[in-house]
C-alpha positions as CSV (number, residue, x, y, z in Angstrom):
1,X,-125.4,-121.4,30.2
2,X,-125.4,-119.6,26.6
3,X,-128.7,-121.3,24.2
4,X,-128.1,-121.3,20.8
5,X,-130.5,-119.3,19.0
6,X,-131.9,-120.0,15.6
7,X,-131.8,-116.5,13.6
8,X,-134.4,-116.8,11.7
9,X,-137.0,-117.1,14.4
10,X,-135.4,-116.4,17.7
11,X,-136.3,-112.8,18.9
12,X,-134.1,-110.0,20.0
13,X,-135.7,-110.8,23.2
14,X,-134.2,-114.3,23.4
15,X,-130.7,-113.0,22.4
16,X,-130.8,-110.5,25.4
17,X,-131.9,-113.0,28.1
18,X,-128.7,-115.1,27.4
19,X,-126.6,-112.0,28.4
20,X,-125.4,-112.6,31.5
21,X,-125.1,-110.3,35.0
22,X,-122.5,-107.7,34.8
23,X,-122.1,-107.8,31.1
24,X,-123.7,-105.5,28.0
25,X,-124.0,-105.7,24.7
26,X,-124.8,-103.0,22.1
27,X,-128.0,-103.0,20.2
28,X,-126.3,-103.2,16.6
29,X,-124.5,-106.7,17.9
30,X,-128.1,-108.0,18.4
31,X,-128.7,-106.7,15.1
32,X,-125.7,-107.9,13.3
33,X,-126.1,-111.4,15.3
34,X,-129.8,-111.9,13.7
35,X,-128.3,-110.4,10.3
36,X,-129.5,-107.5,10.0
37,X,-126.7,-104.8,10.6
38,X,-128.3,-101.9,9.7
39,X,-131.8,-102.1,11.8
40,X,-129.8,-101.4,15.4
41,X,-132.8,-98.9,15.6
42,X,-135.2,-101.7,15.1
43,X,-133.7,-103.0,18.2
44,X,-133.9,-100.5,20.4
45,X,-137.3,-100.0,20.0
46,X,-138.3,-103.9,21.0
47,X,-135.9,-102.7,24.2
48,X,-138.5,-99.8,24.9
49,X,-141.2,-102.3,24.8
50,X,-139.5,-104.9,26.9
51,X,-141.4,-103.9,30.0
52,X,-144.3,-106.0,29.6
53,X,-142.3,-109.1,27.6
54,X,-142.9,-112.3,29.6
55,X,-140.5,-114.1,30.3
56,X,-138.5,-110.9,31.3
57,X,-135.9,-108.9,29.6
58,X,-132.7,-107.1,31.1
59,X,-132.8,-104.5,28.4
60,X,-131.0,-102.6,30.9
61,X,-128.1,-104.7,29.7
62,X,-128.5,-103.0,26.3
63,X,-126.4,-99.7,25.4
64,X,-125.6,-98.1,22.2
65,X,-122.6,-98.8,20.2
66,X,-119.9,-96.4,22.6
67,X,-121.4,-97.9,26.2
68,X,-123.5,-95.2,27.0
69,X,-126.6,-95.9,28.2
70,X,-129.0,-94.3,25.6
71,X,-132.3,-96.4,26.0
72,X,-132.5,-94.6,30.0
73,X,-135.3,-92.5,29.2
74,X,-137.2,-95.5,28.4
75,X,-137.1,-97.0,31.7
76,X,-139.5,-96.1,34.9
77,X,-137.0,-93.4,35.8
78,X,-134.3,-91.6,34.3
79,X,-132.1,-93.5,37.0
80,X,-133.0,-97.0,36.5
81,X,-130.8,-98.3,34.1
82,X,-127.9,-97.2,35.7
83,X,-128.7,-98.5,38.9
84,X,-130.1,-101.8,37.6
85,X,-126.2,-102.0,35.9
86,X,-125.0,-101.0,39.2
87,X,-126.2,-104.0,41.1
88,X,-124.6,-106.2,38.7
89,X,-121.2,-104.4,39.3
90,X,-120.8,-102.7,36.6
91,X,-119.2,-99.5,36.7
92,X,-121.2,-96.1,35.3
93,X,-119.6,-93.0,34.8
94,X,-121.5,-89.7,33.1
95,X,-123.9,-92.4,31.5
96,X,-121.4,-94.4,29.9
97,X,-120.5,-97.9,30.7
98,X,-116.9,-97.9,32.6
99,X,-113.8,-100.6,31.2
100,X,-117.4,-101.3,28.0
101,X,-114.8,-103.6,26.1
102,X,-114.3,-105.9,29.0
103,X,-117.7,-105.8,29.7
104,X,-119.2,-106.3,26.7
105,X,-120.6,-109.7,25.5
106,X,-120.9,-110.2,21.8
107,X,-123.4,-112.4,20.7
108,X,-121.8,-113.7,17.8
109,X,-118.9,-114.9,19.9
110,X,-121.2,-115.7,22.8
111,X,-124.1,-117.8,20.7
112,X,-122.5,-118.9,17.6
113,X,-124.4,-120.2,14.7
């Protein structure tokens, strides 16, 4: 069930949760979804933190603009996020999301507002 989010004070956090098994989205559509385009960057650092967020975060859900999965290095080990993606049936070829436009979930489509 997709929550709207109010932009002003929802987190990137928030936005992520709502993204549901064996979809993605890119950190610069989080950006652009909270209004601010040009901080992408600013999201992937709160993805490298996400660790110890509670409620959790699937940051592993979270790829860079092309599908491919730069944020791995943040994860426990360099394998995670693929095989965390994996599980959810999605497809992962040299690091890069297989078929990303059919599995990518915009949150400006997805959430509205």
């Amino acid at each position: 069930m997709k929550k709207a989010i109010n932009k002003k004070s929802g987190s990137k956090y928030d936005i992520v949760r709502q993204i549901p098994k064996g979809r993605v989205t890119s950190y610069g559509a989080i950006a652009t979804y909270l209004g601010t385009k040009l901080s992408a960057r600013m999201v992937g650092w709160a993805m490298n933190a996400a660790h110890v967020a509670k409620p959790k975060v699937p940051a592993h859900r979270v790829v860079n603009r092309n599908g491919m999965l730069t944020g791995r290095h943040h994860f426990a080990t360099n394998t995670l996020m693929e095989e965390l993606l994996k599980k959810e049936k999605i497809e992962v070829k040299e690091e890069t999301i297989v078929n990303f436009k059919e599995k990518f979930w915009d949150p400006t489509e997805e959430l509205g507002l």
